[in-house]
Residue, then its C-alpha position, 0 to 999 in steps of 0.5 A: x500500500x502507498x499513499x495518495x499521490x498527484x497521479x492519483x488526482x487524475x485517475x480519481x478525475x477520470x472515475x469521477x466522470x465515467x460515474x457521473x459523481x461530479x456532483x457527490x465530489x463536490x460536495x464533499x470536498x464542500x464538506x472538508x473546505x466548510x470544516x477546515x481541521x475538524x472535518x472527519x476526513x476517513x468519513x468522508x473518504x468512506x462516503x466518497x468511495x462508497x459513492x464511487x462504488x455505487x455509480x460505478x456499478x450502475x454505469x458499468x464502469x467497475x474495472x475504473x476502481x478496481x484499477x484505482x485501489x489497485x494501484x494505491x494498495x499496489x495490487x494486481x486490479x483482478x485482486x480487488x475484484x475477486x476480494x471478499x467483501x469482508x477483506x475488501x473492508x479490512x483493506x479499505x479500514x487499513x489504507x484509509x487509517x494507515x496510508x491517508x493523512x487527513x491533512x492529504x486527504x483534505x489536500x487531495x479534494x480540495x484540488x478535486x473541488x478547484x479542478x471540478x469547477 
């Protein structure tokens, strides 16, 4: 596992429009801005991915996540698909307490939020 990096804006970018989550990114990264210090940034990185998940599903766009994780936990993305939930959970937990900060989570969407406007 590694941590975010500015690559990662770009790929992340690329999901946010193959899934139509504009919107979602954006008031996120809302969120994080508004509460400065005290935004609870794991949660909302929660809420993000599983809104990412959710859309991507829907538009048939999975294989963009997967190579998104794959890349951040340094994994093959046919490892992320064939995780079972529950270690895809335990995984996610360990790279969000881990390997991101909340002050490079709050970096990585606020550029997001500069970028979608």
């Amino acid at each position: 596992m590694r941590k975010l990096k500015t690559s990662d804006v770009f790929a992340f970018m690329r999901i946010a429009s193959e899934a139509h989550i504009r919107d979602e990114v954006k008031a996120l990264a809302a969120v994080i801005q508004r509460d400065g210090a005290n935004a609870d940034a794991q949660s909302v990185g929660y809420d993000l991915i599983l809104s990412v998940l959710d859309r991507m599903g829907a538009k048939g766009a999975e294989m963009a996540v997967y190579d998104f994780l794959a890349g951040v936990w340094e994994v093959e993305p046919q490892a992320v698909a064939d995780m079972e939930l529950a270690e895809f959970g335990e995984t996610m937990k360990t790279w969000a307490t881990e390997y991101v900060d909340r002050e490079a989570v709050k970096a990585f969407f606020g550029l997001l939020s500069r970028l979608m406007r």
